[in-house]
N, C-alpha and C positions, 0 to 999 in steps of 0.2 A: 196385681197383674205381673207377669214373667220380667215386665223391666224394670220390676221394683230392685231383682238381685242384681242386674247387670248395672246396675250405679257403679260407680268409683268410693271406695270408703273415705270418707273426709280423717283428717289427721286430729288430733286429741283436740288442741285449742280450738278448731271450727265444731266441735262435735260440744265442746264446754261454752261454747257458744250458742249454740244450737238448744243447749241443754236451757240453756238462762230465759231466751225467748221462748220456750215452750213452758216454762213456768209463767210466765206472764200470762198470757194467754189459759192455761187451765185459772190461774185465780181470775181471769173475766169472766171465763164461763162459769164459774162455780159462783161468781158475783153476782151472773145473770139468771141463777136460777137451774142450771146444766146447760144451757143451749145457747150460741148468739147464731148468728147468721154469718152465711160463708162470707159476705161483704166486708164483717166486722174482723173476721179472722185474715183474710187475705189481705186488708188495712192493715191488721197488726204481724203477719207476715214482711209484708213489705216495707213498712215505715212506721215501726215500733220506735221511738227514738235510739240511738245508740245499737239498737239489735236487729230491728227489719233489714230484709233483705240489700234496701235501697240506702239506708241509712247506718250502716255499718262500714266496715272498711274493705269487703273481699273485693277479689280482682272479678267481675261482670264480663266484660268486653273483650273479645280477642282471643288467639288461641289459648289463652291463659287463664282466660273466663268460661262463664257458659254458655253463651250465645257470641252471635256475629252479627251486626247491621248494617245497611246497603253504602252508608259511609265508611263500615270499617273493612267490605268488600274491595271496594275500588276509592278512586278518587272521581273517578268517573259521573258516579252520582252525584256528587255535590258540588261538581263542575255544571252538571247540568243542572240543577235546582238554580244557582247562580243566576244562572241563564234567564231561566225563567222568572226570576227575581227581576235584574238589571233594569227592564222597564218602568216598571212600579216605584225603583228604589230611584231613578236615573232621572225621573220625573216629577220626585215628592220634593218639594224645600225642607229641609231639616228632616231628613227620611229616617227613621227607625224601621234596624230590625231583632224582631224577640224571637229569638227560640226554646223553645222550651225541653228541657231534659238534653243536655246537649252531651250525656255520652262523652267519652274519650277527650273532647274538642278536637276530633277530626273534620267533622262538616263543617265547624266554624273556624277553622282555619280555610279548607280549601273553597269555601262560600268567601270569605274575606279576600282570599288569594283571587281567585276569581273576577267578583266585583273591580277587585284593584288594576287589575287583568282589562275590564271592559271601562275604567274609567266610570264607574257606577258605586263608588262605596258610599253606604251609608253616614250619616254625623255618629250615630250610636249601636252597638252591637248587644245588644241585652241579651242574657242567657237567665232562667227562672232556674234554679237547680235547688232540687231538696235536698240532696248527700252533699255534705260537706270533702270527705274522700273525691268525691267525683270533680267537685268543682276545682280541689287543690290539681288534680291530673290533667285538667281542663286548662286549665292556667299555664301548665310545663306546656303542654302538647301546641300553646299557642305563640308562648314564648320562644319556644323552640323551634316553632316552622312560620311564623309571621310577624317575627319580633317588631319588628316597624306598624304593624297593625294592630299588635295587641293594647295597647293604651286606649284604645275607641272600642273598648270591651268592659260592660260592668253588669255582676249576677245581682240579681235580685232574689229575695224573700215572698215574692208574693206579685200578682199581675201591677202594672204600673199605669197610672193615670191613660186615660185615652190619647192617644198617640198617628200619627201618618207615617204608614208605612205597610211593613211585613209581618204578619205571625209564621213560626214556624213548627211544627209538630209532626217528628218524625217518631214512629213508634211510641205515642205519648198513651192515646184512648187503650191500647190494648193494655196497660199497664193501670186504671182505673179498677178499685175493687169491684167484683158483680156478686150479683144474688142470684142463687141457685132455685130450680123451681123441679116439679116433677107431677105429673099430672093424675091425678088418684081417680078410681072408681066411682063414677057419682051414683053408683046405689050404696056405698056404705054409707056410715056415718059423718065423716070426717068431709070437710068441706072439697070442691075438687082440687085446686091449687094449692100446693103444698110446696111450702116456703126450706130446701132442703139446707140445711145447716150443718154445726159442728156441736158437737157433745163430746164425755169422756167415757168409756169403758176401758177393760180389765189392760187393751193391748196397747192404747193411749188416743189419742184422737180419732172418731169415729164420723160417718154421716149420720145426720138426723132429723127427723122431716117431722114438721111444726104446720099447723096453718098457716098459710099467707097472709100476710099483712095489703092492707087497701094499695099501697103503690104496686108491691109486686102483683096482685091482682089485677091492677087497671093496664103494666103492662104488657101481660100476658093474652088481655083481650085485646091489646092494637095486635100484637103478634097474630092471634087469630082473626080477628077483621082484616087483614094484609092479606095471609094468606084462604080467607075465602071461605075457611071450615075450622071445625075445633078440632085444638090439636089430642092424638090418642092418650088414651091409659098408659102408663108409662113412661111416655112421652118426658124428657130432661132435658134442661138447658139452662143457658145461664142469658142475664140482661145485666146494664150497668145503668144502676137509678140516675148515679151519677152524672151521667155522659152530658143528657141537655144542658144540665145547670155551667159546665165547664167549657161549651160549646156557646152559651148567652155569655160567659165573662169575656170568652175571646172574643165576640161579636162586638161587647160592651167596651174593649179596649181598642177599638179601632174606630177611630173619626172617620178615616179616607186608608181604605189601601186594603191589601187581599190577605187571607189567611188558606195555608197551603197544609193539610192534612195530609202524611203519608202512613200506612198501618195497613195489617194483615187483615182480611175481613169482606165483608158481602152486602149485597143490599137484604133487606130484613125476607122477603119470599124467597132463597134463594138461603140465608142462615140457619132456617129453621125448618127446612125439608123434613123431609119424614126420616130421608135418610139419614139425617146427624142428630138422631132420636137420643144419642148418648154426649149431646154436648161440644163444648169444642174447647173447653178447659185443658192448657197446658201446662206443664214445669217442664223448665229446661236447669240444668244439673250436668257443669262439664261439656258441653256439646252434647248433651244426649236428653232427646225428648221424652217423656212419661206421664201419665195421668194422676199421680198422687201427690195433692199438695201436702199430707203432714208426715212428706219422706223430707227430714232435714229442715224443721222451720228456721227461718234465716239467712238458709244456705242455698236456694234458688229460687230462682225467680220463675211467678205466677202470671199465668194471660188468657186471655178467652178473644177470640177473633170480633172483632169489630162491626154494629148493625150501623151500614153508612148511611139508611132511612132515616133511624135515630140524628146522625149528623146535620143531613139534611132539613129535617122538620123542625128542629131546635135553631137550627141556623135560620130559616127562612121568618120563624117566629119571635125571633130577636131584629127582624128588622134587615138581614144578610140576604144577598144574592147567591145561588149557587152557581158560581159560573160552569163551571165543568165539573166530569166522573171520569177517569178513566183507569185504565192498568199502567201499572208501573213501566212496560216496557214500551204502551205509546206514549207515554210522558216523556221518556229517557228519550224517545227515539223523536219526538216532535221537540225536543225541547234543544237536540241537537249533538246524541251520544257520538254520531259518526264523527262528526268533528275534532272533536274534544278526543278521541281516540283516533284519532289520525295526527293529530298533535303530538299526543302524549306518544305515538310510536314513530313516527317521526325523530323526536327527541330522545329515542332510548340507544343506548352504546348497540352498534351493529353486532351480530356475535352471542351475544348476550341472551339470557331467557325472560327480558323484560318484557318483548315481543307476546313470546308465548303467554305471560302471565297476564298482560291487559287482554287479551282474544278470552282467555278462560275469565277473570272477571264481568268481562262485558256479556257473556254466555249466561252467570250466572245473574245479572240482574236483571236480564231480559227474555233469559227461556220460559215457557210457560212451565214445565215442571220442577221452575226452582222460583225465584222472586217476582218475574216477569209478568203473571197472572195473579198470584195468591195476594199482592201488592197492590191497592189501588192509590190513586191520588186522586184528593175532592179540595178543589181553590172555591172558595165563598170569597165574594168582596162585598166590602162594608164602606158606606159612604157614595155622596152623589158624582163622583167624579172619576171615580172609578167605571169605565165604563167598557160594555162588551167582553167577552168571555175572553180567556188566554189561549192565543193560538196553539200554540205547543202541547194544549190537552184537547184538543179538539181535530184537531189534522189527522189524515189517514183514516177518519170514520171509526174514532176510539171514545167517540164521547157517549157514555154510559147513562148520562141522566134520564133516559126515559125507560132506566130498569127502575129508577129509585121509586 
C-alpha cells in the first residue's frame, strides 16, 4: 500500500539487524515445509530472542520510538488507575501489585507515587517483563522519579504464585500473536476457513492461505454464532488463540483482588462487522501507522485490536467476575481525572505552558477520536471477597457489560 514508501529508512545497523531476524524466520518456514502461520511469525517478529521486536534493544516508547501509551501521554492516567487501585490495595494485608509489560516504568512510578500519595502502597510491586532493555529503563525511570519506592519493586520471569492483590495490563493482549483467517468459496474445493499465513516468494515474505486448522475453525464459528450469520467470501481477520489461556493464568494468579485490563479493541459483534472485512492488523514504525508486517522485521511493533468477549468468557470460565466494561474516558473521568488535573495545575509555575500542556493531554485521553473511545477498560475480580463492581467504571452510565 502507499505507506509502505512514506516509512523513514532505518540506518545500516537496524537494517543488519532486521536482516538477521528475517533469516531466522525464512529457515522456519523453509523447516516448516514453506508455510507457518501468521501467529508463528508475528511470535517470532516480536520475541525472537535477542532479535524480536520486544526483545532486542531499540528505543519503543516516546517520541524516540514508535508508538506512545496513555502513561507516556500524561501522568494523568496513572494517577487515575492508582485511584482506582487504592481500595483494593488499601484493604488487602500483604497487598501485591503485578503489572505486566510495564513500558518505560512511567506508570509504575506514577502508580507508586500515587498509592504513596493516598497512603495505599502496596508490600510488593511486581513487573513480569520479557525485554531485558526494557526492564534496565524500567529500573533508571524508577530510580530516578521514586527513589524511596523503588526497593518494593521486583521483575519477574514468569506469572508468580497466587497472590492478593492487583493485576495490571495495560496494552498487554493487543501485543499477543494472532492467526489470520479469510473466508473462501464453499463451492470450490478448498475447505471454507482458510488459515492465512506467511510463505516465501521471489520479493521475500509473502501471504498464504492454507486450510485451517481445528482451533482457528472453532473460533471462527463462535465469531459467526455472535454475530448471528456467516461471515462472507472474502471476509479477513485476525483472532488470538492465545488470549483465553493468558486471561485463566491471570485469573489463576489471584486468590482475592481484581485484574484491570486496558487495550485497544471491541466486543466481538462489533470487531468483526462487515465493515472491517479487511482486518484490524497493525505496524507502528516511528510514529506512523501501516498494514505490512514484513516492512522491517524486528523493527516495529505488530497488534490487532482486542475481542473483549474473548476476555470476558475466559475470564468468567476460570472461575472470575466481570465487574465492569467501560471506555477509557469514563474510567479516567469516574476514577477522578478532574482532580488529579486540578492538582497537577494548580502546581504548575504560573506563566508557564505546563497549563496548556496538561488541557491537551487530558484531551487526548479522553476525546472520542483519539484514546477516549478506541480505549476500553474491563476490571474482572477473582476471589470471594472481593465484592461488588468498581465504582469508577460504572458511574455516569458507561458500563459496557451488556454489549459483551
Amino acid at each position: 500500500m502507499h505507506e509502505r514508501s512514506e516509512l523513514p529508512e532505518p540506518d545500516a545497523d537496524a537494517l543488519r539487524h532486521s536482516a538477521r531476524l528475517s533469516a531466522l524466520i525464512r529457515e522456519r518456514i523453509s523447516a516448516a515445509g514453506g508455510w507457518i502461520d501468521f501467529a508463528e511469525y508475528m511470535e517470532l517478529a516480536l520475541y525472537a530472542p535477542g532479535l524480536g521486536y520486544y526483545s532486542a534493544g531499540a528505543q519503543k516508547l516516546g517520541p524516540a520510538g514508535d508508538f506512545v501509551t496513555a502513561p507516556e501521554v500524561s501522568a494523568l492516567f496513572s494517577r487515575c488507575l492508582a485511584r482506582s487501585l487504592a481500595p483494593t490495595v488499601g484493604q488487602t494485608v500483604d497487598a501485591t501489585v503485578l503489572e505486566l509489560g510495564a513500558g518505560s516504568g512511567a506508570m509504575a512510578a506514577d502508580v507508586l507515587h500515587t498509592l504513596a500519595r493516598d497512603d495505599a502502597l502496596p508490600e510488593r510491586y511486581l513487573i513480569l517483563e520479557v525485554s531485558a532493555d526494557l526492564r534496565q529503563r524500567q529500573r533508571e525511570t524508577l530510580t530516578a522519579r521514586v527513589p524511596e519506592l523503588a526497593p518494593r519493586v521486583e521483575w519477574l520471569d514468569a506469572l508468580p504464585a497466587p497472590f492478593d492483590g492487583v493485576i495490571v495490563a495495560n496494552e498487554v493482549a493487543d501485543a499477543l500473536p494472532v492467526s489470520r483467517f479469510r473466508i473462501g468459496a464453499a463451492a470450490t474445493q478448498q475447505p471454507r476457513v482458510q488459515a492465512v499465513g506467511v510463505g516465501i516468494d521471489a520479493s521475500g515474505f509473502c501471504w498464504s492461505d492454507r486450510p485451517a486448522g481445528e482451533s482457528l475453525r472453532n473460533c471462527v464459528a463462535e465469531i459467526e454464532a455472535t454475530l448471528g450469520a456467516a461471515l462472507p467470501v472474502g471476509f479477513t481477520s485476525e483472532v488470538s488463540i492465545g488470549l483465553p489461556g493468558l486471561i485463566g493464568s491471570l485469573v489463576d494468579s489471584l486468590r482475592n483482588g481484581r485484574c484491570i485490563l486496558v487495550d485497544y479493541g471491541l466486543v466481538r459483534g462489533e470487531l468483526y462487522r462487515l465493515d472491517r472485512s479487511s482486518g484490524t492488523l497493525r505496524c507502528h514504525y516511528r510514529h506512523r501507522a501501516h498494514d505490512d508486517p514484513f516492512r522491517y522485521p524486528g523493527l516495529q511493533d505488530i497488534t490487532a485490536w482486542v475481542d473483549f468477549t474473548t476476555i470476558a468468557v475466559a475470564a468468567v470460565a476460570a472461575g472470575a467476575r466481570v465487574d465492569a466494561f467501560a471506555t477509557q474516558a469514563h474510567f479516567l473521568i469516574g476514577a477522578g481525572i478532574e482532580h488529579e488535573f486540578a492538582a497537577a495545575n494548580a502546581a504548575a509555575t504560573r506563566g508557564d505552558s505546563a497549563g496548556l500542556a496538561l488541557s491537551q493531554q487530558m484531551q487526548m485521553l479522553l476525546m472520542p477520536g483519539q484514546m477516549g473511545e478506541r480505549f476500553k477498560v474491563m476490571q474482572l475480580a477473582c476471589g470471594e471477597s472481593v465484592a461488588g463492581p468498581a465504582p469508577e467504571l460504572v458511574s455516569g452510565g458507561g458500563d459496557l457489560r451488556d454489549r459483551l
